[in-house]
C-alpha positions as CSV (number, residue, x, y, z in Angstrom):
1,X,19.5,6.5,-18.7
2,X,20.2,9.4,-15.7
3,X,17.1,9.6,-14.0
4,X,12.7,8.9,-14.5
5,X,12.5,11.9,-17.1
6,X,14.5,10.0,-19.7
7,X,11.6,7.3,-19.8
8,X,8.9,9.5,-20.6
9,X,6.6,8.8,-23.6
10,X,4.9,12.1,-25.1
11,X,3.7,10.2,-28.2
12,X,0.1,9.0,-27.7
13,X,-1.5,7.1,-30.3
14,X,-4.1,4.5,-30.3
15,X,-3.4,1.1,-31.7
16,X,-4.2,-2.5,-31.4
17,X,-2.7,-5.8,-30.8
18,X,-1.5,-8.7,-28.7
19,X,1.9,-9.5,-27.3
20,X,2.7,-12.5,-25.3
21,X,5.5,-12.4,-23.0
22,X,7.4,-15.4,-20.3
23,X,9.2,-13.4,-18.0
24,X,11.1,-15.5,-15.2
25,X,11.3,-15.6,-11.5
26,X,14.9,-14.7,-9.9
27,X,16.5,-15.2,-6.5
28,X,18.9,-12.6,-5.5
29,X,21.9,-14.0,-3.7
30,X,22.9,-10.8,-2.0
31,X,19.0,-9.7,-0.6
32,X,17.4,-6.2,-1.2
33,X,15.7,-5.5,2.2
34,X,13.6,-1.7,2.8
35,X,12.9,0.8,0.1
36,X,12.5,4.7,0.1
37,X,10.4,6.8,-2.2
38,X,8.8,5.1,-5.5
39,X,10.4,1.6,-5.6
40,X,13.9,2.2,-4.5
41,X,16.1,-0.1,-3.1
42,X,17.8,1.2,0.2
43,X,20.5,-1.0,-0.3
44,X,22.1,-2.7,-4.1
45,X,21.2,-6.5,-4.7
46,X,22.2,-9.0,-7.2
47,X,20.4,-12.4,-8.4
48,X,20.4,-15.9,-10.4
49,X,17.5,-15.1,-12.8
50,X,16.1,-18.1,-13.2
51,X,14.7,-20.5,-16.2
52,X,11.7,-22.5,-15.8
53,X,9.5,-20.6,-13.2
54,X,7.7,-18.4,-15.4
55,X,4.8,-15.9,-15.7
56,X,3.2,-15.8,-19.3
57,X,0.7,-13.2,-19.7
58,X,-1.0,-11.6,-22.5
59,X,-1.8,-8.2,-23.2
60,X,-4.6,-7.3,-25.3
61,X,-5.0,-4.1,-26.1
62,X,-7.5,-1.5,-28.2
63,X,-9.0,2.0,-28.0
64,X,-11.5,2.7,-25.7
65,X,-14.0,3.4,-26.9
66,X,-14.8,6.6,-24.2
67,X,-12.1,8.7,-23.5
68,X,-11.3,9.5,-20.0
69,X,-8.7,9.1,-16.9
70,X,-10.0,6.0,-16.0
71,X,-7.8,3.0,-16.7
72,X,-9.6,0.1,-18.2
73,X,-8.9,-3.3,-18.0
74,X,-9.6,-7.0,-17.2
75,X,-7.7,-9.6,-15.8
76,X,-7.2,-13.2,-16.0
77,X,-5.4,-15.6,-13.7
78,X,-4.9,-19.3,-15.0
79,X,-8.0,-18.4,-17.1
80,X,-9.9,-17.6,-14.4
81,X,-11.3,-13.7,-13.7
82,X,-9.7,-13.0,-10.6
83,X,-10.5,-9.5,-8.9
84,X,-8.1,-9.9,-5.5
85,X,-5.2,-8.7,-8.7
86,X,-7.1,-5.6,-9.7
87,X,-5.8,-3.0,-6.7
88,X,-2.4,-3.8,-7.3
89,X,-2.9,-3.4,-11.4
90,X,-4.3,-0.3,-10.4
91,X,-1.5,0.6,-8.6
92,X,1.1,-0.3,-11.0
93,X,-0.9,1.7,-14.0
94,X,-1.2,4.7,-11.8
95,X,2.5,4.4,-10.7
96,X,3.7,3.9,-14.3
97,X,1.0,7.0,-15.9
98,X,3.9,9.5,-16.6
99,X,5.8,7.1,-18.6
100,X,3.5,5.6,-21.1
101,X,0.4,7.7,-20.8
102,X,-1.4,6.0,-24.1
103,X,-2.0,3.2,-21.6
104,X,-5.3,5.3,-20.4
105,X,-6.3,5.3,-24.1
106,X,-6.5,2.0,-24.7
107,X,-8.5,-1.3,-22.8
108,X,-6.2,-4.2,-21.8
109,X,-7.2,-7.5,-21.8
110,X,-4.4,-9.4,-19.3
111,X,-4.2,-12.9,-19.1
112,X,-1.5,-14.2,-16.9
113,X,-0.5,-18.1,-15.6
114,X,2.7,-19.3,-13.2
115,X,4.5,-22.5,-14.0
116,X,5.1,-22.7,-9.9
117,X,2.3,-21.7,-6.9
118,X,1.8,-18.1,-6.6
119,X,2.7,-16.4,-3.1
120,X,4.3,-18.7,-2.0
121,X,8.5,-17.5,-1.7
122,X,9.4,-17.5,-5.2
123,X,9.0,-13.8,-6.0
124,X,5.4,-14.4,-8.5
125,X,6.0,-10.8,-8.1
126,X,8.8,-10.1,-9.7
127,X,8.0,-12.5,-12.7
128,X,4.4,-11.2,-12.8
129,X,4.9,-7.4,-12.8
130,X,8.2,-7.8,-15.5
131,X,5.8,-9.6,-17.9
132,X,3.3,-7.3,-17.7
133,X,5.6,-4.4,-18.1
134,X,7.3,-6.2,-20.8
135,X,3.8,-6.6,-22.5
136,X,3.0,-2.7,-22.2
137,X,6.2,-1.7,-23.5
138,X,5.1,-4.0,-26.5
139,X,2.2,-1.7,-27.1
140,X,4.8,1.5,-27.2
141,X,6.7,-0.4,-29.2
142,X,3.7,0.0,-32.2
143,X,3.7,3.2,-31.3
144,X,7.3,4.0,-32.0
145,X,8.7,1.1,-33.7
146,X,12.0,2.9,-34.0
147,X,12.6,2.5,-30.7
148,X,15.9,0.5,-29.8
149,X,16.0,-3.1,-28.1
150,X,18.4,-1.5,-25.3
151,X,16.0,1.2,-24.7
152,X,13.2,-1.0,-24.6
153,X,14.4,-3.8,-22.2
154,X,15.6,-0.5,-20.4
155,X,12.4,0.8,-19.7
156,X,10.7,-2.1,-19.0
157,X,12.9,-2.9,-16.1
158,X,11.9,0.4,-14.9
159,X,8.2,0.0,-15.2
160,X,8.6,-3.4,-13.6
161,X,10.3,-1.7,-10.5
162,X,7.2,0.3,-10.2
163,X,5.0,-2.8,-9.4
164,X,7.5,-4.8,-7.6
165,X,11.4,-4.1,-7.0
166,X,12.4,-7.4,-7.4
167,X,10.8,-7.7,-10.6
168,X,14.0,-5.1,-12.3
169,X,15.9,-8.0,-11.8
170,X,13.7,-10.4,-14.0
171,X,14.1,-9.0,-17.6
172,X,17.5,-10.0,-18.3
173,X,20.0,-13.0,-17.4
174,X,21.8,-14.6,-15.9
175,X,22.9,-12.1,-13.1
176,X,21.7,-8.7,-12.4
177,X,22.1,-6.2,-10.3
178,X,19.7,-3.7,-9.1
179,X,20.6,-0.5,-6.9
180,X,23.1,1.7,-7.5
181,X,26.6,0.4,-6.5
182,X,30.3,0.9,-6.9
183,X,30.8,-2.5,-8.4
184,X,29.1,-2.2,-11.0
185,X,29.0,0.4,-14.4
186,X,25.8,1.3,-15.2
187,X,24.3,0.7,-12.0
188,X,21.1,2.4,-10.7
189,X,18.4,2.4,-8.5
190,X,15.7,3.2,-11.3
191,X,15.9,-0.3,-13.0
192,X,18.2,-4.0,-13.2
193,X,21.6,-4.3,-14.5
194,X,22.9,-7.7,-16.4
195,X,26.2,-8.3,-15.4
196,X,28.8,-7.7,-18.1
197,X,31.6,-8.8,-16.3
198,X,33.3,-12.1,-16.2
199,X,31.1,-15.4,-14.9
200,X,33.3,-18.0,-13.8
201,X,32.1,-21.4,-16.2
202,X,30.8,-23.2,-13.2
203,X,28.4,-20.4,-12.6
204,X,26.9,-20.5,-16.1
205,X,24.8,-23.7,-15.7
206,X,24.1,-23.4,-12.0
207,X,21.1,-25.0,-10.9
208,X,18.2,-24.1,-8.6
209,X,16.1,-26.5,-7.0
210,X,13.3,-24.8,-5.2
211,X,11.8,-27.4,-2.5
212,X,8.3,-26.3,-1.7
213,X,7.8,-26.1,2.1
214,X,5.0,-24.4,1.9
215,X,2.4,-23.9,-1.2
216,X,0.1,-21.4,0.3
217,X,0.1,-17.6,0.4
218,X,2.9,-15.7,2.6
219,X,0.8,-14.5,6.1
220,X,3.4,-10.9,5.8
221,X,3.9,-9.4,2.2
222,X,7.0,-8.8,1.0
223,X,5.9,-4.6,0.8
224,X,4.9,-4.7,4.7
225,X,8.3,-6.6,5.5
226,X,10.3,-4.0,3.3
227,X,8.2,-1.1,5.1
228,X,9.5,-2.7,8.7
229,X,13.1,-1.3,7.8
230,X,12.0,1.9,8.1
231,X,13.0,1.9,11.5
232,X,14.7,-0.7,12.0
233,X,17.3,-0.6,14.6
234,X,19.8,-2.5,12.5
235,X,18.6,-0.7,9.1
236,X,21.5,1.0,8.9
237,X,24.3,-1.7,9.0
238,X,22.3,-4.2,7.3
239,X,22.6,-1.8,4.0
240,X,26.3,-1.2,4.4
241,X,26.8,-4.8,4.8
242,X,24.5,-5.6,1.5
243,X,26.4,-2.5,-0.2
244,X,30.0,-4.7,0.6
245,X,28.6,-8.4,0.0
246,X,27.5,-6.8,-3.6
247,X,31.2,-6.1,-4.1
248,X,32.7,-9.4,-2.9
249,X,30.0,-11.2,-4.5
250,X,30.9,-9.8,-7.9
251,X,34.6,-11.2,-7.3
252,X,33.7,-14.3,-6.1
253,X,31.0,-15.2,-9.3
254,X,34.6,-14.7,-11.4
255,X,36.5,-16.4,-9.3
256,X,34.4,-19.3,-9.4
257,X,35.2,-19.2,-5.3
258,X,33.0,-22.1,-4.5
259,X,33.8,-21.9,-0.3
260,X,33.4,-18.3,-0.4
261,X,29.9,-18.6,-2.4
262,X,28.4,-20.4,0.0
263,X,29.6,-18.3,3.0
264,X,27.7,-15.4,1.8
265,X,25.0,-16.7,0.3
266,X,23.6,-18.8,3.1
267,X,24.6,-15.1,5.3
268,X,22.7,-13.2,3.3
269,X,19.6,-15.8,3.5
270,X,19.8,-16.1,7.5
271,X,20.6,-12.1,8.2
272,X,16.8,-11.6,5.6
273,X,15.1,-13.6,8.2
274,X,17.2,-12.4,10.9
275,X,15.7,-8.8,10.3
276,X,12.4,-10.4,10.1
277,X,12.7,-11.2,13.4
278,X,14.3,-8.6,14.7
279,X,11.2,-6.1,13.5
280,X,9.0,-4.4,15.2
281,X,6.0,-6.1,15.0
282,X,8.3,-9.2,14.3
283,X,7.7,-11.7,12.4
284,X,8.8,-15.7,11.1
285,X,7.9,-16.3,7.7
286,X,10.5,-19.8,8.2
287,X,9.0,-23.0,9.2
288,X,10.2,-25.9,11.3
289,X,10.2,-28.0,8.0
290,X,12.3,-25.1,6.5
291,X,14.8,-25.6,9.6
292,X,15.4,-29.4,9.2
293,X,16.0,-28.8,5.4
294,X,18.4,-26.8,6.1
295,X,19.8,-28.9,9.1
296,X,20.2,-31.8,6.4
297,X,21.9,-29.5,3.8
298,X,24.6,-28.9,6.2
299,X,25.4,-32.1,7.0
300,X,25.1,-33.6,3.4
301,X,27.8,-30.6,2.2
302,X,30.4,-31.9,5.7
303,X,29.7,-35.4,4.6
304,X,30.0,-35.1,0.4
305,X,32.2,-32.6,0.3
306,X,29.6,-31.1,-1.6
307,X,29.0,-27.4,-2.6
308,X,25.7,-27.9,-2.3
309,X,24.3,-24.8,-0.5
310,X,20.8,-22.9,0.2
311,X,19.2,-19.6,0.1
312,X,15.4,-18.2,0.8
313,X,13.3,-15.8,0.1
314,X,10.5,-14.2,2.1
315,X,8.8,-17.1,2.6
316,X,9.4,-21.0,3.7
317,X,10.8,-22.6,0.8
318,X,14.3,-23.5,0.2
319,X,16.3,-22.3,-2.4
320,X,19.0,-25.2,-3.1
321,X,21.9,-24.1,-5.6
322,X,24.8,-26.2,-6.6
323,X,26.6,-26.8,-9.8
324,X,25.2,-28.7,-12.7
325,X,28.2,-31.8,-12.0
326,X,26.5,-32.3,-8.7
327,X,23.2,-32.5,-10.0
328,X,22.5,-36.2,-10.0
329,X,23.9,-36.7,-6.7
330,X,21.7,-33.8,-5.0
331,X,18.4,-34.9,-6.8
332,X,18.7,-38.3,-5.3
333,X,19.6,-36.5,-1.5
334,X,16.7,-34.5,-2.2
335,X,14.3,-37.5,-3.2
336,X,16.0,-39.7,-0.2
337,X,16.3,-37.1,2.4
338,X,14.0,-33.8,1.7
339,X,10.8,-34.7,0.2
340,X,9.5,-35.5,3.6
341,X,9.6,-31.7,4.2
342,X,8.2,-30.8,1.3
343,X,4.3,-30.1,0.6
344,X,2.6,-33.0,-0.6
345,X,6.5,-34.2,-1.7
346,X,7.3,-31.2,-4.1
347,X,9.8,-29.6,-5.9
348,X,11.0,-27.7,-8.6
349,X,13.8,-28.2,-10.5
350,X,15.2,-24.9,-12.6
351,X,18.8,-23.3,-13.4
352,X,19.9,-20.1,-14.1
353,X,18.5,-18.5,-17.3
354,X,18.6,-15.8,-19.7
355,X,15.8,-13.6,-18.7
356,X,12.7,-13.0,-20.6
357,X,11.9,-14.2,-23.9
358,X,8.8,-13.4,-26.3
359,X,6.3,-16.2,-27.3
C-alpha cells in the first residue's frame, strides 16, 4: 500500500456478529520518540512483539437502529463499564471514519481485559488499540469476505496507528518495524512491518521479563511526551540517530551480535528518558527503584558474563531481555536480587511472540 487512499472502504453494509481478538504488547528496542501530522512517526522504530501480555477484547456489533453521524457504542473494562476509555474511543472512531465508514452504521459493544496492569510502561496502548482495530476490521471482513489476509492485517496495522503509534507494531511478530526506513523493503510510516529478513536463532526465543516498578498509572502520557519533541532542542539528532540504530540494529538481530545488542539497546533506553529530561517542561517518569535495578543488572552481566540486558518504556518498569539458555540463572537473580524493587514483589515473565491471534 502507497499511501491512506488505498485503505478506504466504500462498501457500506450492515451486518452482525462477534469477533474476539488477543493482540500483544511489544517493546521496541530502537525507540519511536515525537510524531507529526495523524500518527506519524518522526523517526523509524523496531520491536520484540511480545507473547503473554495481552489485550482480549470483543467486538459486538449490529445496526443501529437510528441512522445518523453519531458513533454508538459501549465499553467494558475487566467487565466493568468504564467511561474514563470513551474520549479516546471517540477519538480513534473519528480518526479511522474515512476508512471503514460502516462503523457509524452499526452499535459496538467492546469488551476488553489486560493480562498485565494497564498504564503502567508496558504500552496497554499499543495492545489495546491493535485489538480493537483488529476486531473492526473483523466486521469489514463480513462485509467483503473476499478480502485477502495481507490486506487485512495491512489495514489493521494502519487503523491501530490511528489510536496509538506503537500499537502498528503489535499485529505481527516477532520484529517489526514501523516508519519508513532504508533498511527495510516495504517500510512505511502508515502502518508496522514484520521483519522478513534473517533472525539470528538466539533471537527467536528471546525472553522478556518485565519487573514491575511501578503498578499505577504514568503521571505524563506517552502523547504529551511525544508532543514535547516538537521543539526539542535535540529533536533533530535524536531522529537521525534512531534512523542509523534502525539500520545497525537490523544487522546485529542476524548476526546474533550479543555485545553489540546490548550496547544499543540499553542506548536507546537511557537517550528515551534522556529526552524526557531534557524537555521543556521536563520530566522523570524513572524511579529510584528503577535505578538500583538497573544498577544490579550491570553488575550481574560484569560478574556472569551474562548477556543479560534491559530496556524501558515510558514509564518505571524494567524491561529485562536475555536469551532463553540464560533463563534459569536470571529468574533466580531476579527472585534473589530484584524483587525488593518490585511492587508488592512482581513480575512478569513473557518472550517474544508471534503477534496477534484470533480466539
Amino acid at each position: 500500500m502507497k499511501s491512506e487512499e488505498d485503505f478506504i472502504e466504500n462498501k457500506v453494509k450492515e451486518v452482525e456478529g462477534t469477533s474476539t481478538w488477543e493482540s500483544p504488547s511489544n517493546i521496541a528496542l530502537v525507540k519511536y520518540w515525537g510524531k507529526f501530522g495523524t500518527q506519524y512517526p518522526q523517526n523509524p522504530s523496531l520491536s520484540f512483539t511480545l507473547s503473554k501480555c495481552m489485550t482480549q477484547t470483543s467486538v459486538s456489533f449490529v445496526p443501529k437502529e437510528i441512522r445518523n453521524k453519531v458513533f454508538s457504542f459501549e465499553f467494558k473494562f475487566e467487565g466493568n463499564n468504564n467511561l474514563t476509555f470513551h474520549p479516546k474511543i471517540q477519538t480513534f472512531l473519528e480518526r479511522i471514519d474515512n476508512y471503514v465508514p460502516f462503523v457509524r452504521h452499526h452499535h459496538l459493544t467492546i469488551e476488553s481485559s489486560n493480562s498485565f496492569p494497564h498504564s503502567s510502561g508496558i504500552a496497554s496502548s499499543a495492545s489495546g488499540m491493535s485489538a480493537l482495530a483488529l476486531g473492526i476490521m473483523s466486521i469489514e471482513k463480513k462485509i467483503n469476505p473476499t478480502m485477502t489476509d495481507a490486506y487485512f492485517f495491512q489495514k489493521a496495522s494502519f487503523l491501530a496507528r490511528l489510536g496509538s503509534g506503537s500499537a502498528a507494531r503489535s499485529i505481527k511478530g516477532p520484529l517489526v518495524s514501523w516508519g519508513k526506513s532504508d533498511a527495510f523493503e516495504g517500510s512505511s510510516d502508515l502502518y508496522g512491518t514484520a521483519l522478513d529478513s534473517k533472525i539470528h536463532p538466539i533471537f527467536e526465543e528471546y525472553q522478556d521479563t518485565i519487573l514491575l516498578i511501578d503498578k499505577s498509572q504514568k503521571k505524563v502520557s506517552s502523547t504529551v511526551g511525544h508532543n514535547l519533541m516538537n521543539n526539542h532542542p535535540y529533536a533533530a539528532t535524536r531522529f537521525d540517530q534512531a534512523s542509523t540504530n534502525v539500520k545497525k540494529l537490523k544487522i546485529i538481530i542476524s548476526q546474533g551480535d550479543l555485545t553489540e545488542f546490548i550496547s544499543l539497546v540499553e542506548s536507546e533506553a537511557l537517550t528515551l528518558h534522556a529526552l524526557m529530561m531534557a524537555s521543556q517542561p521536563y520530566f522523570i517518569l524513572m524511579q529510584p527503584n528503577t535505578l538500583e535495578a538497573i544498577s544490579r543488572v550491570w553488575k550481574y552481566r560484569q560478574d556472569n558474563n551474562s548477556a543479560l540486558c534491559f530496556t524501558l518504556d515510558a514509564g518505571a518498569n524494567v524491561h529485562l531481555l536475555y536469551p532463553k539458555s540464560e533463563k534459569k540463572m536470571v529468574l533466580k537473580f531476579i527472585e534473589d536480587e530484584l524483587t525488593c524493587f518490585c511492587q508488592n514483589g512482581q513480575f512478569i515473565e513473557d518472550q517474544i511472540g508471534i503477534g496477534a491471534q484470533k480466539v
